[in-house]
N, C-alpha and C positions, 0 to 999 in steps of 0.2 A: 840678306834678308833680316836678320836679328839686329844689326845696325842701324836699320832706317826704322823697322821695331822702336826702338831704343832711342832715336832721335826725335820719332811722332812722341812718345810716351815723355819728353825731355819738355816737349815743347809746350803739352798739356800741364807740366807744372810751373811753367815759365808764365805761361798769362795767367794762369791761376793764382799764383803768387801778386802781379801786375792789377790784376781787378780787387783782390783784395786791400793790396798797398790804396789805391785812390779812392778806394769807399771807406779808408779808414783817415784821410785826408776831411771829411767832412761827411758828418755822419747824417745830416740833413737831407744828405743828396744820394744815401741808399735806398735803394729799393726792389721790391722783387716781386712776385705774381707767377699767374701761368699763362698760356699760350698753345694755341692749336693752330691747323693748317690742312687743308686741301691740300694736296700733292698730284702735279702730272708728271707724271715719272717716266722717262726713255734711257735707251742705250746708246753710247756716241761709239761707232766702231770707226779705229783707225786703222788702215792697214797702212805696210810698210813690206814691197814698196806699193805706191798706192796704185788704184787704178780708177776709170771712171764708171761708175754702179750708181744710177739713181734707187733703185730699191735694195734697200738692206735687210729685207727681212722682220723689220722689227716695226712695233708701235707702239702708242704710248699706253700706260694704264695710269685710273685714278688711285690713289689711293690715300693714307693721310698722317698726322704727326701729332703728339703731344707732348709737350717742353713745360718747363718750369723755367724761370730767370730771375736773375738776380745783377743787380749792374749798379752804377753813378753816374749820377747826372750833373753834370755841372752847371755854377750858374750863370756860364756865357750861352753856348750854341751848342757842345759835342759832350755825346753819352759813351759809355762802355758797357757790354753788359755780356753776360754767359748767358746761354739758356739751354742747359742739359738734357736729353729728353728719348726719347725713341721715333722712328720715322721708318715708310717702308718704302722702299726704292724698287725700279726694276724696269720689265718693259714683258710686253707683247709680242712673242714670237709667231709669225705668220707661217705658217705651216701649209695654206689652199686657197688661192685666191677665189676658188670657186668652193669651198667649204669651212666654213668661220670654227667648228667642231676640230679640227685640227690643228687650231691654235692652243699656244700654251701660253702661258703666264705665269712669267718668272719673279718672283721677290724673293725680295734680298733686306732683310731683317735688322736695321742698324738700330747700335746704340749713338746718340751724336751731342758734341759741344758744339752749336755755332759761338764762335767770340767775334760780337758786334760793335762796331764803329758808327755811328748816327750824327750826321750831321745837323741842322737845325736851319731851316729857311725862315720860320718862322715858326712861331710857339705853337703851330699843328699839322706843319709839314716836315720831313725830316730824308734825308739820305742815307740807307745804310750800306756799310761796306766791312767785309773781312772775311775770314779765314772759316775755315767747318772743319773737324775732326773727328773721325768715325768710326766702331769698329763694329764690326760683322760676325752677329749673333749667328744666322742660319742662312740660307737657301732654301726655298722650294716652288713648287711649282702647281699650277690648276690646269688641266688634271695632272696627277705624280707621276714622275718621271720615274724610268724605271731604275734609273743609275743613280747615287748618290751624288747630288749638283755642289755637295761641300768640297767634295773631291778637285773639282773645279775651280769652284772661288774659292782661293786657298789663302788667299792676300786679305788678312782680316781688317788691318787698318788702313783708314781711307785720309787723305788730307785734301779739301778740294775749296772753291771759294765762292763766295755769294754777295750778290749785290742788288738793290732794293729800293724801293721807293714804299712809302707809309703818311701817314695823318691819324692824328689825334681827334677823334671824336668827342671824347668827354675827357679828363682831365685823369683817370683810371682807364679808359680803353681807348685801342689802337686797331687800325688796319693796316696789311701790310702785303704788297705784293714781291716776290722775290722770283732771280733766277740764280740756280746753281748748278756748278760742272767741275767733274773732278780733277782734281790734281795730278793725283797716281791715277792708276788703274787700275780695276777689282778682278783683272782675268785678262790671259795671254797666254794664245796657243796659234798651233800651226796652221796655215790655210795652201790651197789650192785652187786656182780659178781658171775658168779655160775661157778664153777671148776668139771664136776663129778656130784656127788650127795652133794656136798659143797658149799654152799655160803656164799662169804666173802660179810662183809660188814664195811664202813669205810668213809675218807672221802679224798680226791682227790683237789690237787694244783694244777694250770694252770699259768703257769710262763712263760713270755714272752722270746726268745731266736731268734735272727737275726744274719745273717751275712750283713755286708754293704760293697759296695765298691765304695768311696768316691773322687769326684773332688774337690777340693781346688782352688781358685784365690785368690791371694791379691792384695787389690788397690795399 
């Protein structure tokens, strides 16, 4: 665990380093702002080994993000840019099909680097693509759970990756629709399931998975 610790936190000075080197390439072509986002946030659960379950239990909640960014833009077609920021992840656990009151609602409290690849179709359409890197302030839940859910999510950083379409409205603001799904996983524990007179047992991933749809300004 401390290794892959160790290689996320490796990796976060590596484009760090990467974004600065090319905005110091042409300083005409820095720039930076903030940025917010709608968020519909779910849980992707894997099991292993798997079986077939159309309902999993879960559903999506809204929720939402606030980023700051800073990147280069170059002056063919492709941008870089960081955009550091906070976002809240999670999902809706369905508890009664016949009672909405015993659902819960789990977030999960990130801090995040997206580091963004933007391609350019034209001077106000664009592709984005890369990498997100996250780490995991808290857990909790509506209404409070009675166990401590940090206990749980123990796996604080997250590496997972997103991919995008956007347009330039005015020449300082942008829209941007995005999907993202994690890399790692935030949680991994034992399961049991009975199929019949069969029960599987195994153990089961919980991978974060959001859609965002993003406001942009630049100063």
């Amino acid at each position: 665990m401390k290794r892959r610790h160790l290689s996320i936190r490796r990796i976060f000075q590596v484009l760090f380093v990467l974004i600065i080197s090319q905005a110091q390439l042409d300083a005409q072509g820095f720039e930076f702002g903030i940025q917010s986002g709608i968020v519909l946030a779910n849980s992707h659960l894997v099991f292993d080994p798997s079986f077939d379950e159309s309902d999993r239990g879960f559903d999506p909640i809204i929720s939402f993000s606030i980023n700051g960014f800073t990147g280069y833009r170059s002056s063919s077609f492709w941008e870089i840019s960081a955009e550091p920021g906070y976002i809240q992840k999670g999902s809706l656990q369905i508890g009664s099909e016949d009672d909405s009151s015993d659902d819960i609602r789990i977030q999960c409290h990130y801090l995040q680097i997206p580091i963004v690849i933007k391609t350019r179709f034209a001077d106000a359409l664009y592709f984005s693509l890369g990498p997100e890197l996250g780490y995991l302030i808290k857990v909790n839940s509506k209404p409070e759970s009675m166990y401590d859910l940090n206990e749980f999510y123990d796996r604080k950083y997250e590496l997972s990756g997103l991919v995008g379409f956007g347009f330039t409205v005015f020449s300082n603001l942008d829209f941007e629709l995005r999907y993202n799904h994690g890399i790692t996983h935030k949680l991994e524990t034992n399961y049991m399931h009975g199929i019949g007179t069969e029960v599987l047992e195994g153990k089961v991933r919980d991978y974060n998975e959001y859609f965002q749809m993003i406001v942009r300004y630049r100063f």
